[in-house]
C-alpha positions, 0 to 999 in steps of 0.5 A: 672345196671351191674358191671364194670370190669377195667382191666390194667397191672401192674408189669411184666406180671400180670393183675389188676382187679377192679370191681365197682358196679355202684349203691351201688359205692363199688368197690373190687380190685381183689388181690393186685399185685402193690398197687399204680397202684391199687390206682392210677387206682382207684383215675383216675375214681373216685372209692373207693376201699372198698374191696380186694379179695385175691385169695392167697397169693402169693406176686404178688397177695397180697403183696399190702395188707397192702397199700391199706387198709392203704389209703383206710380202706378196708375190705380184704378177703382171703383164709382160707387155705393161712391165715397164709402168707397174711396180714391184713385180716378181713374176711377168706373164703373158698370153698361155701361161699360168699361174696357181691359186692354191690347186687351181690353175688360172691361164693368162689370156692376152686381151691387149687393146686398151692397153697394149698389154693387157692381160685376163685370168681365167680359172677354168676349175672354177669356171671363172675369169677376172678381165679387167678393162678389156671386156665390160657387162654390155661394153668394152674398154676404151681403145687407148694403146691398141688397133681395133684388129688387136681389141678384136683378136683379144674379144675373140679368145674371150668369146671361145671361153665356155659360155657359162664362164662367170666374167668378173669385169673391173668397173660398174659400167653398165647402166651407162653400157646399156644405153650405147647397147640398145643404140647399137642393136635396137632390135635385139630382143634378149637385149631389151631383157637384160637392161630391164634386169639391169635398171632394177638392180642398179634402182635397188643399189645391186652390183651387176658384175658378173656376169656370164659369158653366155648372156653376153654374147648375145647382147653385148654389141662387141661381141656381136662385131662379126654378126651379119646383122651388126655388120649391115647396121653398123658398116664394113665387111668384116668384124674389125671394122665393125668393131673399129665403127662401135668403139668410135660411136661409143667413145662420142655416145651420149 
């Protein structure tokens, strides 16, 4: 029986996650970004959230800590390296551990760089993995603890994910990701397709998460840091510099 991933908006741009395994009837919240719409959301289909899996601690991914454990007793996992500045957690993990929903199994990836210790969750029997903010549709998060060698290390384990892997990022981004896209690697013809794709759904008030590891890495800029084509555009010899020169353009694009 496979899992269910329910996905809704919730506070400005932010997406919520719950994911319920059907035979065991555990369901895990996916961070914590508005606790009420977690637990309302849940009460709708029935579910008992028995789970949180913070990705870091940022507000809009763990301010709805506290509350939800509250009302439902939950167990709350949370990265090691972002401890310090997220509440009541039970369990702290870091890059290679894991954690279970029910029979599956999900390994942490450590993907710091945004924060220093950001962590994702990927459940390779469901072929799935929740990131946060370190990896968006066409983008990637703002670097605001990390180096531009950590973000790069981090995207790299991203990469080696199977390419149909399904990524389920934090944020409804990527209208706006597009646009640094097609300036990063105007030639990128899969590109241009995929921002096609992209207008129409988001004209049609469509989510654009997820999507699949495959598409990205061949059009999303950041991933692309160690292609010599990107590299010759964007300047550097090597995949971090190119990086490092990406996210600085990014974060004055506009």
């Amino acid at each position: 029986m496979s899992l269910i991933v329910h996905q809704f908006p919730c506070l400005s741009d932010n997406y919520g996650y719950l994911v319920h395994d059907p035979q065991s009837g555990e369901t895990v919240a996916i961070d914590t970004p508005d606790a009420d719409a977690y637990l309302a959301e849940a009460e709708k289909r029935g579910w008992q959230i028995t789970q949180i899996w913070n990705t870091h601690w940022h507000p809009d991914h763990a301010g709805g800590n506290e509350a939800i454990k509250a009302q439902t007793g939950c167990l709350v996992v949370a990265p090691e390296g972002d401890a310090a500045r997220i509440a009541a957690i039970d369990r702290t993990v870091e890059q290679g551990d894991i954690v279970a929903l029910g029979a599956f199994e999900a390994t942490v990836i450590d993907v710091g760089g945004h924060t220093l210790g950001h962590v994702a969750y990927y459940l390779p029997g469901a072929e799935i993995a929740f990131v946060g903010d370190s990896l968006f549709a066409l983008g990637c998060g703002r670097m605001f603890e990390g180096t531009a060698a950590q973000f790069w290390d981090s995207l790299k384990r991203i990469k080696a994910l199977p390419p149909q892997t399904l990524i389920y990022c934090a944020h409804e981004y990527t209208a706006g990701n597009a646009r640094f896209a097609l300036h990063a690697d105007p030639d990128n013809v899969e590109l241009a397709a995929y921002v096609t794709e992209i207008e129409a759904k988001r004209a049609r008030g469509e989510p654009t998460v997820p999507t699949r590891l495959e598409r990205e890495l061949a059009t999303n800029p950041f991933l692309r840091a160690d292609d010599p084509a990107m590299q010759q555009r964007w300047g550097g010899g090597d995949a971090v510099a190119t990086f490092a020169a990406l996210r600085a353009a990014k974060d004055s694009f506009r």
